[in-house]
C-alpha positions, 0 to 999 in steps of 0.5 A, a space after each residue: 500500500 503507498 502514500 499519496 503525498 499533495 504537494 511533493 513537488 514544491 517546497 510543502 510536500 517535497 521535504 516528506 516525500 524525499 524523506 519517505 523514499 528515502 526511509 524505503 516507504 512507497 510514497 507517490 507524488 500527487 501531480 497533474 501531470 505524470 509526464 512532468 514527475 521527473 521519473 519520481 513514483 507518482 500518481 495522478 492526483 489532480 484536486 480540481 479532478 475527483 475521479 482523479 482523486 478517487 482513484 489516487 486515494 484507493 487502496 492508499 495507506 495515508 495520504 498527506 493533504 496539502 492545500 496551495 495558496 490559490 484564491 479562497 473559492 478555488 481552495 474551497 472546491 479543492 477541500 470539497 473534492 479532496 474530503 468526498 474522494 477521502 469519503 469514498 476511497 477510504 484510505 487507512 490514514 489522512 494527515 492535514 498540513 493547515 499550513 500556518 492558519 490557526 484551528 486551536 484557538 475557538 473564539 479568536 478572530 483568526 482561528 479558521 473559519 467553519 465555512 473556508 476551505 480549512 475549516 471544512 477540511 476539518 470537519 468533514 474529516 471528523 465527520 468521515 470516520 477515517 483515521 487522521 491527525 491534523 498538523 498546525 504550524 504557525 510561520 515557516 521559517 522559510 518565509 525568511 528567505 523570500 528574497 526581499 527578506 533574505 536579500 538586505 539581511 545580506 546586504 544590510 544586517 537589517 532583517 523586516 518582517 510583517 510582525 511586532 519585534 515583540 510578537 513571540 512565534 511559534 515558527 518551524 521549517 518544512 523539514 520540521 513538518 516533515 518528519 512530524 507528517 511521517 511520524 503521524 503518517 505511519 504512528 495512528 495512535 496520535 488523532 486530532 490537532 497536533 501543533 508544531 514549532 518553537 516553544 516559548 516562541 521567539 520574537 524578532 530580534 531573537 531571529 535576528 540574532 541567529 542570523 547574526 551568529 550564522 553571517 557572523 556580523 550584526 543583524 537587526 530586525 525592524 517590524 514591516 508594515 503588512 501592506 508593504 510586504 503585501 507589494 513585495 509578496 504579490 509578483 511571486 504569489 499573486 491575488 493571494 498576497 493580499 490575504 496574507 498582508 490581512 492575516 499578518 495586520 491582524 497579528 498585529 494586535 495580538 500578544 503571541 502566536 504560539 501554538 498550545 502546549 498540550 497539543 505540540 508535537 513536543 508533548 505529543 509524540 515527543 518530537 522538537 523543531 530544529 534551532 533556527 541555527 541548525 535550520 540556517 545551517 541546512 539552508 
């Protein structure tokens, strides 16, 4: 039986999919395009496709679902398709990267909406029966090296971001979401919500610092206004950057975002995201 991994070819699948083939574990890129999977096993899994779905889904041990940043109506139909091939094919095991929106805290302004693509993901997944955990990171650490962030930290020391210099964060790497996938891919002792990241979080200057141990020289953050990162996100994502920029000023009025104790992977299944020293590191 294999693993259908959405997303194994960008940078949200890719890391557990590398990780699966080289654990010898059947993995299988979902793509739109077998003829564009590099000779990597594949399977066809497009998630505008239900019969594509369907097929792609039955018979699978776990299957790792991950939504792309499209606009909201688009998500929304890719969830809906997902949730009924997941119903109807019956996989052993689904495990749900919510990809930084945040689904633990009921009663917050910017916990997940019942009726978007998230939210939905979530209950039907409760509702289906099928066995599943569901992983909630809070900001990647790979958001750090957008280019108009990377580049005047190496040009200038000065590292900006869209959040409060004091704001602590909950942040992890994709390699950090990998093997936490792995563990509750092939582990189906562990159901529900399981958050992952840093835990106290770390504030701004707290990065800057890592990024000054590693480039061996000074680096300070400075707080960036959302609408400006928004101008600079957009020629790389589009429409969608606007959604970001909205989530990244509501943040703005919070005091953390950090991902609850109880439910971490550290308490859970017992497993850690890397240091932002060793991250910097691999990158």
């Amino acid at each position: 039986m294999s693993f259908v991994i959405h997303g194994a070819t960008g940078a949200h699948g890719a890391p557990l999919f590398d990780l699966m083939l080289e654990k010898g574990l059947d993995a299988r890129a979902a793509v739109r395009d077998l003829d564009k999977s590099g000779g990597r096993p594949a399977v066809l899994a497009d998630a505008a496709s239900l019969p594509s779905l369907e097929a792609a889904y039955r018979n699978a041990e776990g299957i790792f679902v991950h939504l792309p940043q499209v606009p909201e109506p688009l998500r929304v139909e890719y969830a809906g398709n997902i949730l009924t091939a997941i119903e109807r094919s019956r996989p052993t095991r689904v495990v749900f990267s919510t990809s930084g929106v945040i689904v633990d805290e009921p009663g917050s302004p910017l916990q997940a909406g019942e009726d978007s693509a998230i939210g939905l993901l979530l209950r039907g997944l409760r509702e289906s029966g099928v066995s599943h955990a569901v992983i909630a990171p809070r900001l990647y650490l790979e958001n750090l090296t957008l280019p108009m962030v990377i580049e005047p930290v190496k040009a200038t020391g000065i590292l900006r971001y869209p959040i409060r210099a004091d704001l602590p964060v909950s942040w992890s790497s994709h390699a950090d979401i990998a093997e936490v996938a792995l563990r509750l891919l092939t582990d189906t002792s562990v159901s529900g919500i399981v958050g992952v990241g840093h835990l106290p979080g770390l504030t701004g200057p707290q990065l800057a610092e890592a990024f000054g141990a590693h480039l061996g020289r000074a680096v300070t953050f400075v707080s960036q206004p959302p609408e400006e990162f928004r101008t600079e996100l957009e020629p790389f994502i589009g429409p969608a950057a606007a959604a970001i920029a909205s989530f990244y000023q509501a943040l703005s009025e919070r005091r953390d975002n950090v991902i609850a104790e109880a439910t971490s992977a550290q308490a859970l299944i017992g497993l850690s995201p890397r240091r932002v020293a060793d991250w910097l590191k691999s990158v």
